[in-house]
C-alpha positions as CSV (number, residue, x, y, z in Angstrom):
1,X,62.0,16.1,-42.1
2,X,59.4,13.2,-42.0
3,X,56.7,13.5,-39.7
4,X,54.0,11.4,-38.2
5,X,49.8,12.4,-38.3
6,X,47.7,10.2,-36.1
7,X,44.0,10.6,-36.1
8,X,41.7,9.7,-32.8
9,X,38.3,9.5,-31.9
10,X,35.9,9.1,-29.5
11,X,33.0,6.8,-31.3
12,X,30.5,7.6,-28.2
13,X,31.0,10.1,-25.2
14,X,30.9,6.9,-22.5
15,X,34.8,6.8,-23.9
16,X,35.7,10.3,-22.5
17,X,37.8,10.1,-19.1
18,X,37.3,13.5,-18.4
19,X,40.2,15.2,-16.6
20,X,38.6,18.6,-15.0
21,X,40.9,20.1,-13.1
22,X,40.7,23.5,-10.5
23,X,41.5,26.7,-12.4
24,X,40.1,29.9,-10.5
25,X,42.9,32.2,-12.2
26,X,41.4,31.1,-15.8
27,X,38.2,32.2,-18.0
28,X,37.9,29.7,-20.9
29,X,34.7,31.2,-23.1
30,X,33.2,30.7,-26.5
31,X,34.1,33.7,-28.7
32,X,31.1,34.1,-30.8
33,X,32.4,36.1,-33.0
34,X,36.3,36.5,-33.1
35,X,38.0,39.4,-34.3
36,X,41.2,38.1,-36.3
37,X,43.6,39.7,-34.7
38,X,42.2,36.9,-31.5
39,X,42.9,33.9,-34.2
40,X,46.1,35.1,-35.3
41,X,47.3,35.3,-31.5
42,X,45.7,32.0,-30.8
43,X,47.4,30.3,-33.8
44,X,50.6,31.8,-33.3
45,X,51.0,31.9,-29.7
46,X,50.3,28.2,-29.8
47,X,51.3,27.1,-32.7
48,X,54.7,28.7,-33.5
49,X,56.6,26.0,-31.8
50,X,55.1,23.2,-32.9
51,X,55.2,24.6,-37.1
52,X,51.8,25.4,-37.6
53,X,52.2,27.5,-40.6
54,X,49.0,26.5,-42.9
55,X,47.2,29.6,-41.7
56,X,50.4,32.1,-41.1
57,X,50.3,34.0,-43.5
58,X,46.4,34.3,-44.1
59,X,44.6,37.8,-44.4
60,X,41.7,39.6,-42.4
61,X,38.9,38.7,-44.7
62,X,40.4,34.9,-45.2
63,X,40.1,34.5,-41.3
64,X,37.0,36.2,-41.1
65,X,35.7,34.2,-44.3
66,X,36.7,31.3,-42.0
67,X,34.9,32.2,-38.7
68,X,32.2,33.1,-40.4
69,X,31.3,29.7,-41.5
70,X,28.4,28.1,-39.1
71,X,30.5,24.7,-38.7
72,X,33.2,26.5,-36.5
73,X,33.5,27.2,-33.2
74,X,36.2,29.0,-31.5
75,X,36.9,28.3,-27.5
76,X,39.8,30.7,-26.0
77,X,41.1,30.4,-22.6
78,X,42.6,33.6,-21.0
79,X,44.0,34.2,-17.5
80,X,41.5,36.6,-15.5
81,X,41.4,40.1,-15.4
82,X,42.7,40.8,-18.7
83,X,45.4,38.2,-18.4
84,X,47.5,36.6,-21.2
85,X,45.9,33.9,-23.7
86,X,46.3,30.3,-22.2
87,X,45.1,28.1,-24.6
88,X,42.0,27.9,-27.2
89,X,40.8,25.4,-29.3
90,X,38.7,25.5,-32.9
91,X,35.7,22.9,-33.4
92,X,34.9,22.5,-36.7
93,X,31.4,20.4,-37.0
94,X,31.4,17.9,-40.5
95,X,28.2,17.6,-41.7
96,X,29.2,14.8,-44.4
97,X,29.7,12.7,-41.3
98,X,28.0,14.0,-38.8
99,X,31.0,14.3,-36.7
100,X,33.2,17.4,-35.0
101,X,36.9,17.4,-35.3
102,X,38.9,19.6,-32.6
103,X,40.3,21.1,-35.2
104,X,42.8,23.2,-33.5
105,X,44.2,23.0,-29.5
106,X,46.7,24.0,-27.8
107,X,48.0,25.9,-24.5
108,X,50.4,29.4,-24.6
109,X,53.7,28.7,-23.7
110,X,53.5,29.8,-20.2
111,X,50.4,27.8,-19.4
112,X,52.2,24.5,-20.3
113,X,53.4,22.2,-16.8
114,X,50.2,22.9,-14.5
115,X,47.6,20.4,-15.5
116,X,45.7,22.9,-18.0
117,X,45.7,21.0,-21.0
118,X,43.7,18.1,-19.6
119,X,41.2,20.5,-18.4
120,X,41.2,22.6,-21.6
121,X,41.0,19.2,-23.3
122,X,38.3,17.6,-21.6
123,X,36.4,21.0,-21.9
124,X,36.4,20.9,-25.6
125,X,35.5,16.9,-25.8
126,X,32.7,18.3,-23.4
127,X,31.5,21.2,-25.9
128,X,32.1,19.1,-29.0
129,X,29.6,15.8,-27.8
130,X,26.9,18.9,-26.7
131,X,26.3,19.6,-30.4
132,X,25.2,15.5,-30.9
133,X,27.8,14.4,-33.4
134,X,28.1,10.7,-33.7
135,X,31.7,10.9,-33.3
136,X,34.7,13.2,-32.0
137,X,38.0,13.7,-33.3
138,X,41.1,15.4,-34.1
139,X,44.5,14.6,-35.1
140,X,47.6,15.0,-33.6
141,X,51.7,14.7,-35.4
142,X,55.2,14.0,-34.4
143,X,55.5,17.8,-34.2
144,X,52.8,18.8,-31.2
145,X,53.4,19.1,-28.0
146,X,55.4,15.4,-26.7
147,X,52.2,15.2,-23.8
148,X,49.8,15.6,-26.7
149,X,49.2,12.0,-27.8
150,X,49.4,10.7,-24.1
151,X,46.7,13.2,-23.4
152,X,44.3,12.2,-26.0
153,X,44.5,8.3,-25.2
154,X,44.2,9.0,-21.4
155,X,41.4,11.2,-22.3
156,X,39.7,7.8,-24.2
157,X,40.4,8.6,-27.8
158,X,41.5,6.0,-29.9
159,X,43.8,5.9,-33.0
160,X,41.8,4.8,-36.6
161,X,44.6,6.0,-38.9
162,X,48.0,7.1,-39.4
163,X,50.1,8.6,-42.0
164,X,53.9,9.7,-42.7
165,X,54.5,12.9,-44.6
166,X,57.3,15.4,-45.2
167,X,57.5,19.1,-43.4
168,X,59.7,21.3,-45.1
């Protein structure tokens, strides 16, 4: 199956269009320190659907390895009170280029329809531009979510590169 990637970025935070929206019956925290039995529901409750698989199969200590490492960040959003996971996303901070990527982000199943992923979204541009990179990106395939791309650009980020490549 051929696939599309398209990277996007925000080259100053006057671009962002923020998008906050009203969510009372959701928490969305910074985990400091993430067990990885949090990533692997994060990455698979999000990302079975759309064939993330890079990261499926990792152990414990590869995930912890991961976490560990002072450019990443990991942002998880949870319905109150205990409630199910609604979305999360991973910043990864690139010192080569003094940039950070939104690595990973994406809502739960069930949180999908109700305006959350513009919030969610605009939360994470938000926490990426307050550690002063002097850009913000991420990138975004043929395989996400079908609101994914017209989220980012309504959110200001612009495409700087695309590629085609084969999922098996």
């Amino acid at each position: 199956m051929q696939a599309t990637r398209t990277y996007l970025q925000l080259s100053s935070p006057g671009q962002f269009q923020p998008a906050f929206g009203d969510f009372p019956d959701i928490a969305i925290e910074h985990v400091p320190q993430p067990a990885p039995e949090l990533y692997r529901e994060c990455y698979r409750t999000v990302g079975e659907a759309y064939h993330w698989r890079d990261r499926w199969e990792w152990t414990d200590q590869q995930i912890r390895a991961h976490l560990a490492q002072p450019e990443i960040t990991l942002h998880v959003a949870r319905h109150r009170n205990g409630g199910p996971l609604a979305g999360w996303y991973e910043l990864r901070r690139v010192p080569e280029d003094h940039s950070v990527e939104i690595a990973y982000f994406g809502l739960s199943p069930g949180a999908i329809g109700r305006g959350l992923g513009k919030h969610l979204l605009s939360c994470a541009v938000r926490d990426a531009w307050a550690l002063a990179p002097a850009r913000v990106w991420l990138h975004t395939c043929t395989l996400d979510h079908p609101h994914a791309l017209p989220n980012y650009r309504k959110r200001g980020f612009v495409a700087y590169k695309t590629e085609h490549y084969e999922v098996t």
